[in-house]
C-alpha positions in Angstrom: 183.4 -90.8 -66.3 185.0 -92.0 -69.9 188.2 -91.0 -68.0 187.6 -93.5 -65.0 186.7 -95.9 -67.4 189.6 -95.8 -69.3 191.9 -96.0 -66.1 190.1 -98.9 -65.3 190.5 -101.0 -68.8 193.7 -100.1 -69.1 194.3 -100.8 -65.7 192.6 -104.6 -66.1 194.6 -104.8 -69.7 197.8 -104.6 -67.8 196.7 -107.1 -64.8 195.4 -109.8 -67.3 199.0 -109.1 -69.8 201.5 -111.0 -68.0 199.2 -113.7 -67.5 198.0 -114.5 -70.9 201.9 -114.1 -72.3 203.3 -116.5 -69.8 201.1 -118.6 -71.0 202.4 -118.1 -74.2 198.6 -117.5 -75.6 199.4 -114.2 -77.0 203.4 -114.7 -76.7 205.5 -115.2 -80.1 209.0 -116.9 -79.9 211.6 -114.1 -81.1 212.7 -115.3 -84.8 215.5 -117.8 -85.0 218.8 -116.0 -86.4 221.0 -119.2 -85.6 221.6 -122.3 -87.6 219.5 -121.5 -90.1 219.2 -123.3 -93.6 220.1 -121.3 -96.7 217.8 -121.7 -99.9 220.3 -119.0 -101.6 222.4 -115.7 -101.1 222.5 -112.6 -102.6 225.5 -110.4 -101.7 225.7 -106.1 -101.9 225.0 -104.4 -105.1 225.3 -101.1 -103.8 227.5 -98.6 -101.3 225.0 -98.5 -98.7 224.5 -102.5 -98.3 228.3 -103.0 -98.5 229.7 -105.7 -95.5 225.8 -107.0 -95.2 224.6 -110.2 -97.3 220.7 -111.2 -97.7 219.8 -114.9 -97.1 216.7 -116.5 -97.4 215.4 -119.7 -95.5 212.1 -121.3 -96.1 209.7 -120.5 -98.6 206.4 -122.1 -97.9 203.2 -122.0 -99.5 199.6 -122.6 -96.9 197.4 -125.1 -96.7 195.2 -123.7 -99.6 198.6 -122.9 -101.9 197.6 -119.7 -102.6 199.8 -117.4 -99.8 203.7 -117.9 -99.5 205.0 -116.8 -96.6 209.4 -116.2 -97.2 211.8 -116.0 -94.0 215.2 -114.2 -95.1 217.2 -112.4 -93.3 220.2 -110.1 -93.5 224.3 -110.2 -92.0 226.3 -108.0 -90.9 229.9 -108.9 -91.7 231.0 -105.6 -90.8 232.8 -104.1 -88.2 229.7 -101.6 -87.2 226.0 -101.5 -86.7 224.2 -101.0 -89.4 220.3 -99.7 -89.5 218.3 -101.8 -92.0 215.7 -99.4 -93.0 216.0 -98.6 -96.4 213.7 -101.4 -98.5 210.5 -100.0 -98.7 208.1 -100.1 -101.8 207.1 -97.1 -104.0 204.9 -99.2 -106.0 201.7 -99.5 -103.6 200.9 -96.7 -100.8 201.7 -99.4 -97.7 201.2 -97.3 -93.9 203.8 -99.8 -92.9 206.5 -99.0 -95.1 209.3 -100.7 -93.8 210.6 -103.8 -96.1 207.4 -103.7 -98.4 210.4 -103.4 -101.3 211.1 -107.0 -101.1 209.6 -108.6 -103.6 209.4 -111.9 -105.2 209.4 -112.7 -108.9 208.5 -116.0 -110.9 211.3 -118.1 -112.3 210.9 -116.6 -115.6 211.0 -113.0 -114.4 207.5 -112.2 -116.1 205.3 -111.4 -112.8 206.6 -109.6 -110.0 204.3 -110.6 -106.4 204.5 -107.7 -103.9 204.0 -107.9 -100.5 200.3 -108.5 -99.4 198.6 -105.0 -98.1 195.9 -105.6 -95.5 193.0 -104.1 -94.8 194.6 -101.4 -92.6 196.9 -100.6 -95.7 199.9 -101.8 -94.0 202.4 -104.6 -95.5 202.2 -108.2 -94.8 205.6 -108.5 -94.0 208.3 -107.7 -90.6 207.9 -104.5 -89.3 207.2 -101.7 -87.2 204.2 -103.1 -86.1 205.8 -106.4 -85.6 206.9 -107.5 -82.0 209.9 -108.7 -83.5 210.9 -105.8 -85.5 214.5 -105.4 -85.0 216.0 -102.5 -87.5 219.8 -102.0 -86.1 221.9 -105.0 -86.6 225.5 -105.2 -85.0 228.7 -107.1 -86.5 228.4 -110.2 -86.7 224.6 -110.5 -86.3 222.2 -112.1 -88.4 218.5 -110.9 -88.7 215.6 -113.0 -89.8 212.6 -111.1 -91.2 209.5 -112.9 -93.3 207.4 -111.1 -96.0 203.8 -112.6 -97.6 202.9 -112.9 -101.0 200.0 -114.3 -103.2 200.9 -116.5 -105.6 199.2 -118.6 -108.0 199.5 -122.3 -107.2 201.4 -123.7 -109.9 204.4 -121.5 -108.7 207.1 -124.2 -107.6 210.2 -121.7 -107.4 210.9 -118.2 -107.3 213.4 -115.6 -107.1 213.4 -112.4 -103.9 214.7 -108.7 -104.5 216.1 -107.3 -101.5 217.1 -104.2 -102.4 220.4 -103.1 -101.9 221.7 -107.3 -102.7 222.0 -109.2 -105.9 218.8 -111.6 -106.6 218.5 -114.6 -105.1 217.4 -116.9 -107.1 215.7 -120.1 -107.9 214.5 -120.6 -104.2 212.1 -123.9 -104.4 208.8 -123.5 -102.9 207.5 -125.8 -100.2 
């Protein structure tokens, strides 16, 4: 009986689906990777980043001031594709590892903001669990991904670690 059930949810999930993402209630747009404005670079530190660049794009705080939510995103200027897997955070126990490393820091470089963990543990930020997660990029491709931090509100710039890329810094907040 739980098994005919089950057939029959699913089966009413997938007839309802179409529906509701055509109407673009539960659709998202795919990120924009073209023409995007640059708040700073930061260019390979190390072997395994080498022929990719990170960029970031907006860094906005909400309504209340106290989230920031940063769009970067990395290039490929490299003749091959490359798998962008590697910054992931050791310093919290995130279930969704993938780019928890990115961090932010204050202007002065005395607090470091980590990626927010929710309630399910997993990172606040582009990933596997994303619809837009996107981990190979090809030559010539840009990738945006975002990541969201608390901050305090008196936080007017910051700076973002990518690992693998130099700082970018003094990005103003919005």
């Amino acid at each position: 009986m739980k098994r005919i059930v089950r057939a029959v949810g699913a089966a009413a999930l997938l007839a309802v689906l179409p529906a509701v993402t055509s109407s673009g209630a539960l659709a998202a747009s795919a990120p924009k990777t073209e023409n995007l404005d640059s708040l700073g670079t930061g260019s390979s530190n190390e072997g395994f980043s080498s022929g990719l660049s990170a960029e970031v794009h907006t860094a906005e705080k909400d309504g209340g001031e106290s989230f920031l939510s940063v769009t970067w995103s990395i290039r490929n200027d490299g003749g091959e594709d490359v798998y962008f897997d590697w910054p992931t955070g050791d310093s919290y126990l995130y279930e969704n590892i993938p780019y928890s490393g990115v961090t932010a820091t204050s202007s002065d470089m005395t607090t470091r903001f980590h990626p927010i963990m929710d309630s399910s543990n997993s990172c606040l930020c582009s990933g596997v669990s994303s619809i837009d997660f996107k981990e190979r990029i090809g030559p010539g491709e840009q990738v945006a991904y975002w990541s969201m931090f608390s901050v305090p509100r008196d936080v007017d710039t910051i700076n973002l670690e990518v690992p693998g890329f130099e700082d970018i810094v003094d990005i103003p907040v919005t």
